[in-house]
Residue, then its C-alpha position, 0 to 999 in steps of 0.5 A: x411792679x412784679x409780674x402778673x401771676x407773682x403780682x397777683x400773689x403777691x398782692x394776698x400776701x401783703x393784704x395777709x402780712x398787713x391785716x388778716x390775722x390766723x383765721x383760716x387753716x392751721x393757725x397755731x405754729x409749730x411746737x418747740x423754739x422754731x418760729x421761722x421757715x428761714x432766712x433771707x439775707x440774714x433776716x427771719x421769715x417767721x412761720x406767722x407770715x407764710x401762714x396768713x399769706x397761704x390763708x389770705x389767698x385762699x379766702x380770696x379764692x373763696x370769695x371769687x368761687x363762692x366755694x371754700x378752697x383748701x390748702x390740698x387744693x391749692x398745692x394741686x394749682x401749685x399756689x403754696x409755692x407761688x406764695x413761698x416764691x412771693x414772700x422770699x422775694x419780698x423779704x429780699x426786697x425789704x432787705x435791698x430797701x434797707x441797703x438804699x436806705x429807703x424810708x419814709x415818715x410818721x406821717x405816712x404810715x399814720x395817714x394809712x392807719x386812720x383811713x383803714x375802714x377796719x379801725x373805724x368807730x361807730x361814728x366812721x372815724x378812726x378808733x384808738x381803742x378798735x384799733x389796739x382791740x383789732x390788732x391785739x386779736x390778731x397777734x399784732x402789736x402797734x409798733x409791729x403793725x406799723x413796721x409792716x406798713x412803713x415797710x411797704x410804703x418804702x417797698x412801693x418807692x422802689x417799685x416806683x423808682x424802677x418801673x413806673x414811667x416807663x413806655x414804649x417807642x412811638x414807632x413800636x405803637x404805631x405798627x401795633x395800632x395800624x395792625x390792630x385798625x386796619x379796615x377791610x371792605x369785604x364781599x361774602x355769601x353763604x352756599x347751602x345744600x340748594x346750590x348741589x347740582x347732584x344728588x348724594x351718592x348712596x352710602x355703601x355697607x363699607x362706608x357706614x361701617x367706617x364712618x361709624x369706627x372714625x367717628x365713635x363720639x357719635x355713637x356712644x351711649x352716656x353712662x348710664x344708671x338704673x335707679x330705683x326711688x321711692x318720694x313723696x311731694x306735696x302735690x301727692x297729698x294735697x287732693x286729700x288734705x282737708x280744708x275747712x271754710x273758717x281757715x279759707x276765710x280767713x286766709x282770704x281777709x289776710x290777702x284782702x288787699x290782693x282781692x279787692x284793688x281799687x282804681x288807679x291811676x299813673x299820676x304825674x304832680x307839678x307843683x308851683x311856688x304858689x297858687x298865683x303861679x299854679x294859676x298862670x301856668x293852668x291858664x296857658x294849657x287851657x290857651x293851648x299856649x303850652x302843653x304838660x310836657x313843654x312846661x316840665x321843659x320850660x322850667x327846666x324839670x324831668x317828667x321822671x321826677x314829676x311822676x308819682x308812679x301807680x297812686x288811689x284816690x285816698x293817696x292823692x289827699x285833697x285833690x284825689x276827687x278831682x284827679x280821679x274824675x279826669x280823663x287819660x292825658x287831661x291835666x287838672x289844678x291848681x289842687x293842694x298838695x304836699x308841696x304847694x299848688x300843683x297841676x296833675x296830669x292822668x297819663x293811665x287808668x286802671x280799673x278797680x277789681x274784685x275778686x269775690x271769695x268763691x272765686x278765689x277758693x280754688x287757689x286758697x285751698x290749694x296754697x293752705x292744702x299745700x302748706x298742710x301737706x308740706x306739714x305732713x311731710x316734714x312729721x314722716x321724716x323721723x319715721x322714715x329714716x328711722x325705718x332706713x336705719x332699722x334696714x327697711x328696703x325701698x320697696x318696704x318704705x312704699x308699703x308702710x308710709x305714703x312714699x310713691x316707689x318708682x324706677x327709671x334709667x337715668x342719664x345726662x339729659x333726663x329731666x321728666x318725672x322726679x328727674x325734673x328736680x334738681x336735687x334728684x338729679x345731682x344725688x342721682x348723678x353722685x350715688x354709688x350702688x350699695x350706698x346706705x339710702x338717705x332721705x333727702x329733699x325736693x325743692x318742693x317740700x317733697x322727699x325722696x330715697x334712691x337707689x342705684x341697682x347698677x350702672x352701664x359705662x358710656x359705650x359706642x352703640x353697634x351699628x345694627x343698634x343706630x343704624x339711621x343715626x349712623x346713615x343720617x351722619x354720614x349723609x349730615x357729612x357727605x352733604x356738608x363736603x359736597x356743599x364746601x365743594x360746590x363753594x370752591x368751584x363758585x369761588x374760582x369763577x368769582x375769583x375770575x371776576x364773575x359778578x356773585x349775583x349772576x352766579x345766584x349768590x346773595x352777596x352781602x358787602x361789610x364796609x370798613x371792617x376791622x379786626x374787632x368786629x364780630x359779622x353776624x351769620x359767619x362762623x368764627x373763623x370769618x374774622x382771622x381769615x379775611x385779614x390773611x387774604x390779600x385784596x381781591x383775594x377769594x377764600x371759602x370757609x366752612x360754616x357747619x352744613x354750609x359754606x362762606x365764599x369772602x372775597x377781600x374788596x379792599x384794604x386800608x390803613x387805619x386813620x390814625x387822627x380818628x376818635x376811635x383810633x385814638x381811644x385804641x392807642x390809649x388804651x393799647x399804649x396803657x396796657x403795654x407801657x404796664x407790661x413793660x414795667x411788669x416786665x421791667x420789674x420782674x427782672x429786678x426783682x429775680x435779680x435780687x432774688x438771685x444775689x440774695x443769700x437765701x436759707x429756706x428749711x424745707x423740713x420746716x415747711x414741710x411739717x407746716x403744710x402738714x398743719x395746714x391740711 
């Protein structure tokens, strides 16, 4: 097993060797005789096989982001070489398998084919002729295609003879799992402003004034841009479109269903084998002997399949009437049903409701003005781009179409008016001034134009501008210091075995506490710190405008025979007996690599990065 970064590689590049074909970047190889990037040990490795391996990984990447990869991309993160490196190695692989003579038989390499989903028929089984089409569409022949697998198979069994099976020591495991399960019991409370005993001291000219230079984050204003825009959005029009009655008639027969809900009810069915039985068990309710519930249990049935969910009366068939007239939680039967007699229980009642078509008007003329002004729109669209492209300014578009022209200084944060879609914001963010104004789209149906007059770079602030932001920090500061300062003066007399209690401090005590475990209402350094002290141990952490005094009660080692101590070595036991072989193998590997007589053209794949650009 190779290591994990060249594991993972190598895994794309296999899946591309394998099966993936030249769909991706720059699949048609270099002109002239030249088919292959070099040698290793003697034998090729064809252009075809760096390639699909370059195209493999990236869509795998693809897929992850939800965002295609480009070649330019990947050179950035350097994976053109991690994959370069990955096939060299696994072609001196292949050549120190064919030394040991590692093979193995038709059998193998047949199992491999016919349960490859990708050679299946319509039937799900295996396809000759899918399987030649599949091939034959991605250069491959049987006899080549079958090579790579029975090469791979023998590769695995090298894999196999060199790593697998290897663990580490016991002894090694065990400091691992008494680290990781040590238990703490530990005492902590919080000190806020409340426990000052003086009030801050004013803040000097001098002391703003250096504290506004030490911390210019603070006060520097976002890049800003002065945006000039011009949008039209449905509810702009809708007020003035025109709707008549026939067509808001009929939109509400369409949504009748909507308007007009019968009664239901939440039903559960329990159906018998027959009505004797049906009979019997109606009878035991009616004695009080047994309830609905006991009876699902007693039969040995869940109440979940029992319940038809939100049913009508018309959707209960025979037994509606009766269902319909019984009271909430009153079981009713034996009545007819799909499976037999069965008894019925009401556990809800919802009412019928209406709601008449005046009452429903306002919202039907409002969705069908809407679609309509949506409409509207979508017919200006060619009008106002041909006016952009004639060279009409924002503020000609204002006057001869319905677009609304606006301005307003935009920066990260800005989420009123139009800012408040998402599509004006992110073209507000990417347009440049003196850009060529395009019509673009609002999540709405709405259109806009944009833009930029200018744009301010981020700049800290003078003090005359943020002087009460500047003194609020200063004293947020000051106060936070004085706070930690106080906690150090408390923790030196809990230290000194002063109760916390007396001392007005809300103790709160965790009991077994280990390295995992995350305490609510503590900052994240609460965790490393109570396993650094030692016990009866007294540390103060800071907590934003608060302070933390912890104090170590107790420390104990891990019971090794517990559940969760033996569900942790398991899983520290797998992880590292893994990285060993990891670790084991990428030796191997560089190893061979190493003695392998490498010739690799860089000229060559020079002029094939440059096709896959």
């Amino acid at each position: 097993m190779a290591a994990k970064n060249g594991k993972k590689v190598g895994v794309w590049i296999i899946l591309g060797l394998l099966f993936v074909g030249l769909v991706g970047f720059g699949g048609a190889g270099l002109t002239g005789s030249v088919r292959s990037i070099g040698t290793v040990d003697g034998t090729e490795v064809p252009i075809v096989d760096y390639q699909n391996a370059i195209n493999s990984y990236a869509r795998s990447l693809s897929a992850q982001s939800g965002v295609p990869v480009s070649f330019p991309t990947l050179q950035q993160i350097g994976a053109d070489r991690e994959i370069l490196n990955a096939l060299i190695n696994r072609y001196a692989i292949d050549a120190e398998v064919a030394r040991m003579g590692l093979s193995v038989g038709n059998e193998r390499v047949r199992e491999t084919v016919v349960s490859n989903p990708s050679f299946a028929g319509i039937n799900g089984e295996f396809d000759r002729l899918a399987y030649r089409d599949l091939l034959d569409r991605n250069g491959l022949t049987e006899e080549a295609y079958e090579a790579q697998i029975r090469a791979e198979a023998a590769r695995s069994l090298l894999e196999t003879g060199v790593a697998v099976g290897m663990t580490m020591p016991d002894s090694f495991l065990d400091v691992i799992v008494g680290y990781q399960a040590e238990r703490r019991d530990v005492t902590w409370a919080t000190v806020g402003a409340e426990f000052l005993t003086a009030e801050l001291p004013e803040p000097t000219g001098e002391e703003l004034r250096a504290f506004h230079a030490e911390n210019p984050e603070l006060f520097t204003a976002p890049e800003t841009r002065d945006i000039t825009y011009a949008w039209l959005t449905p509810d702009m029009l809708r007020d003035g479109v025109e709707v008549d009655e026939a067509a808001l008639r009929e939109l509400y027969q369409d949504r009748i269903r909507d308007y007009v809900v019968p009664e239901t009810r939440l039903v559960e069915r329990m159906p018998f084998a027959d009505e004797e039985a049906a009979i019997d068990a109606m009878n035991r309710i009616a004695a009080g002997e047994i309830d609905f519930d006991g009876l699902a249990e007693e039969r040995g049935v869940d109440l979940s399949l029992l319940d038809m969910g939100d049913v009508t009366e018309a959707q209960l068939g025979e037994a509606g009437a009766d269902v319909f007239s019984s009271a909430t939680g009153e079981v009713v039967g034996p009545l007819p049903s799909p499976l037999g007699s069965a008894l019925y229980r009401t556990n809800a009642i919802f009412d019928a409701r209406e709601t008449s078509f005046e009452e429903a008007m306002p919202d039907l003329r409002d969705e069908l003005a809407t679609a309509r002004a949506r409409r509207m729109i979508d017919e200006s669209r060619e009008a106002i781009t041909d006016l952009l492209a004639g060279g009409a300014q924002l503020e000609d578009l204002a006057g001869r179409t319905d677009l609304e022209l606006g301005s307003l200084r935009y920066f990260d944060g800005v989420e009123d008016g139009i800012a408040a879609y998402d599509g004006f914001r992110a073209a507000a963010t990417a347009a440049a001034p003196g850009a060529y104004p395009e019509l673009q789209d609002l999540e709405d149906g709405g259109v806009f134009v944009l833009r930029v007059d200018a744009i301010t770079e981020p700049a800290v602030q003078p003090i005359e501008d943020v002087a009460e932001e500047l003194r609020a920090a200063w004293e947020d500061r000051a106060r936070a210091a004085a706070v930690l300062a106080r906690a150090e003066e408390l923790a030196t007399q809990v230290g000194a075995g002063s109760d916390l209690t007396l001392l007005g401090l809300a103790p709160v005590t965790e009991a077994d506490m280990t390295r995992r475990i995350f305490v609510p209402g503590t900052p994240p350094g609460f965790g490393p710190k109570v396993f650094e002290l030692g016990e009866g141990e007294v540390a103060v952490i800071p907590a934003g405008p608060d302070a933390i005094i912890l104090r170590v009660d107790a420390i104990r080692a891990p019971d090794m025979d517990s559940e969760d101590v033996q569900a942790l070595r398991g899983a520290l036991a797998a992880q590292m007996n893994q990285d060993l072989s990891d670790a084991v193998y990428q030796v191997f590997e560089q190893t061979i690599r190493t003695n392998a007589d490498l010739n690799i053209d860089q000229n060559v794949i020079n002029q094939v990065n440059a096709q896959l650009q």
